[in-house]
N, C-alpha and C positions, 0 to 999 in steps of 0.2 A: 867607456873610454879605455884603451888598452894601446900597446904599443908591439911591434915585431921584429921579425929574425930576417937577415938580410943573407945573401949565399956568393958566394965566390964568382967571376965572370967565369969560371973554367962550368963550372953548374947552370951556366944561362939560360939552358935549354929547359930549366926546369924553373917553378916559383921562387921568389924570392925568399920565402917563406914556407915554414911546413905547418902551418895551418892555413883553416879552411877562414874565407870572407866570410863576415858575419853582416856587414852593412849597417854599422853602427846598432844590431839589434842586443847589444849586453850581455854576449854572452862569451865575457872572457878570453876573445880571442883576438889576432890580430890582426888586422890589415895586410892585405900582400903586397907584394911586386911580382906579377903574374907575365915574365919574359919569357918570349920565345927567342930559342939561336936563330930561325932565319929572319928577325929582324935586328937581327944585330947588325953595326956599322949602316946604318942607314941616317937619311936627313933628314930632319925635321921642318915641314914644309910649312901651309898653313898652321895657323891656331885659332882657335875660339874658345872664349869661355860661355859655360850655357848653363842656365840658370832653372832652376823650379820650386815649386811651392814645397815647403816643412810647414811641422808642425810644432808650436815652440810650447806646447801643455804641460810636458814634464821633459824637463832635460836629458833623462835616459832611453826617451823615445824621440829626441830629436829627429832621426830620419825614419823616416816610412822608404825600405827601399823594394822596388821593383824585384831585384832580388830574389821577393820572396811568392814569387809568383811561378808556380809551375810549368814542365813545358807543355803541357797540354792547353795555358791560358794564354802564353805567351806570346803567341801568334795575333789572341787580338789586343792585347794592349799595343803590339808593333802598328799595327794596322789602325785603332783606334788611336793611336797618337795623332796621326793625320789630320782627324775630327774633329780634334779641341780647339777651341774657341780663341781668341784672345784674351788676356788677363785684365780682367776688370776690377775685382777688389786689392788693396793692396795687401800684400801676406809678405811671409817673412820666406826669403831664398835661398835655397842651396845651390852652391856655384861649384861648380864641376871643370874644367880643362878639358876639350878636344884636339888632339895632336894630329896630325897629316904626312906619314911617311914618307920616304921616296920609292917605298916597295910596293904604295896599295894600303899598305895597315893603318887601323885606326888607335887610338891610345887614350882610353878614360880616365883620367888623374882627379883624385878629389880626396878633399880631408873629412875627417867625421870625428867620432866620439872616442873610436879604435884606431886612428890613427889615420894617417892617408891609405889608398890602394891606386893600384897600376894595373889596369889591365888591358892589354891588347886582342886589338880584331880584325886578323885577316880576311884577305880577300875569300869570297866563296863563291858560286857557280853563278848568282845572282847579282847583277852589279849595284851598288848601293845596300846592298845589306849589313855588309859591315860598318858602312855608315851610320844607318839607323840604330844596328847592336850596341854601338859605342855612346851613341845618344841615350839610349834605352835606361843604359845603365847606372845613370844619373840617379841619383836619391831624393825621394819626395815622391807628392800625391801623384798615383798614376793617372787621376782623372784633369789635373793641369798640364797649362800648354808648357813646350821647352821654350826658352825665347834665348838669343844669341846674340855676343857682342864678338865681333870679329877686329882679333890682335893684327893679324898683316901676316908675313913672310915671312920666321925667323928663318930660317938656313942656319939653321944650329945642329951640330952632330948629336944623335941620338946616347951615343955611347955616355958622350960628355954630361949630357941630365940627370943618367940615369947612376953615373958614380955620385953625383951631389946626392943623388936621393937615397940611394944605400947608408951613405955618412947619416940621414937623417931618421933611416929605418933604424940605423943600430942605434940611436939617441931614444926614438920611441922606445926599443927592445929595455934598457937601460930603466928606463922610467918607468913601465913596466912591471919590469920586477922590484923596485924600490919601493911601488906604491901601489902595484894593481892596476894602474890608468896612463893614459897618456896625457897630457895636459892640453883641456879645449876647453874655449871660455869666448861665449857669444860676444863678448867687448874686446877683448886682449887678444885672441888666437880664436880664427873659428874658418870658416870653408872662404869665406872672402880673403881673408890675410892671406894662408896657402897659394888660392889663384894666382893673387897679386904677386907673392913670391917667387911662382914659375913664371910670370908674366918678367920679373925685372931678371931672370936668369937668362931668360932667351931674347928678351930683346934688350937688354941694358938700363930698363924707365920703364917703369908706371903710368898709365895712360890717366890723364888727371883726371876725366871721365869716362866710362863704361858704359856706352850706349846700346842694349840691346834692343835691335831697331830689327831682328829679324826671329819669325817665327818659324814653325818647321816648314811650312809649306815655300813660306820667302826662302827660308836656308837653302832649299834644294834646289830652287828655283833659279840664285842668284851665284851659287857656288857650285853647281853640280845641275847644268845646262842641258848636259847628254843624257841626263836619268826621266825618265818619265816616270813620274810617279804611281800612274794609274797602275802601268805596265809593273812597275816593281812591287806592287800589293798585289798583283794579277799572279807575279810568281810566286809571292813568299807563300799563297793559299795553296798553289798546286804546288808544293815544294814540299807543305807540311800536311 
């Protein structure tokens, strides 16, 4: 658990933050806000919150995240995400925020042990890549499925979220130093509270249920019509 450093919009083009992500793996550092300038002053279109399997054995290993997988392996966990099954036992979730630009970019928001992280994924030569990147980078087993509960339409300025969440990096940073940690507690404050959080910033309400009724294959399938899937695993191989 750890908290961080937030940086001036005049610095936007750079981290929010001058540490590196650690993905809640313990090792005293904190959570970013990973801005770029050319997505500045943009909208904020769709939302989804998307969900996957942790592990809850010892609290300081809460997340297993993807992370920590090289880029040499990288390509097929993208690719073997496709593969996975539906969820059939019940386990415990980590719930992550996928944002939808008005420029293309993608935007992974999620809280953890270290704090929350922000980080964006532009467009690439590949269409739907940045899609999956941002998916990707959800915390938890790499061998469970993502599943997806789709918020609607904010049209909320991206600028405007992103100053609430600075006010909330400098809170982390604060606490932090006061104690070493950021404060996260599976009952009181954990990756679901966060969600819901951004969920009542951009649309005003809390969805009194959260149905993730959509897997990766549906996700793509139902919100992202023009991607063919086949063809976009066809690229990302000859690509890497």
């Amino acid at each position: 658990m750890s908290s961080g450093a937030s940086k001036s919009e005049s610095n936007s083009s750079k981290s929010d933050s001058n540490s590196s992500s650690n993905s809640g793996n313990k090792k005293n550092v904190i959570e970013i806000m990973d801005c770029l300038e050319e997505n500045n002053n943009t909208i904020i279109y769709r939302v989804w919150i998307v969900k996957k399997s942790i592990h809850l054995g010892d609290i300081s290993h809460v997340f297993q995240s993807l992370r920590s997988y090289n880029s040499d392996n990288l390509l097929e966990v993208k690719i073997h995400a496709f593969d996975i099954k539906k969820e059939t036992k019940c386990r415990f979730k980590h719930w992550a925020i996928i944002l939808e630009l008005s420029n293309g970019t993608y935007v992974n928001l999620q809280f953890g042990t270290e704090g929350f992280s922000l980080k964006e994924f532009n467009k690439t030569t590949i269409e739907g890549e940045n899609i999956l990147d941002s998916i990707v980078e959800t915390w938890g087993f790499p061998d469970h499925p993502f599943s997806f509960c789709y918020l609607g339409n904010a049209n909320y300025e991206y600028e405007k979220l992103k100053e609430k969440l600075r006010k909330i990096k400098e809170e982390e940073l604060k606490c932090f130093k006061d104690n070493g940690a950021v404060y996260y507690n599976l009952i009181h404050r954990n990756c679901q509270h966060f969600a819901c959080d951004i969920e009542k910033i951009l649309f005003g309400k809390i969805q009194v249920w959260h149905s993730f009724d959509y897997y990766l294959q549906e996700f793509y399938q139902k919100f992202f019509e023009k991607i063919n899937v086949d063809e976009l695993i066809m690229k990302l191989k000859k690509k890497y």
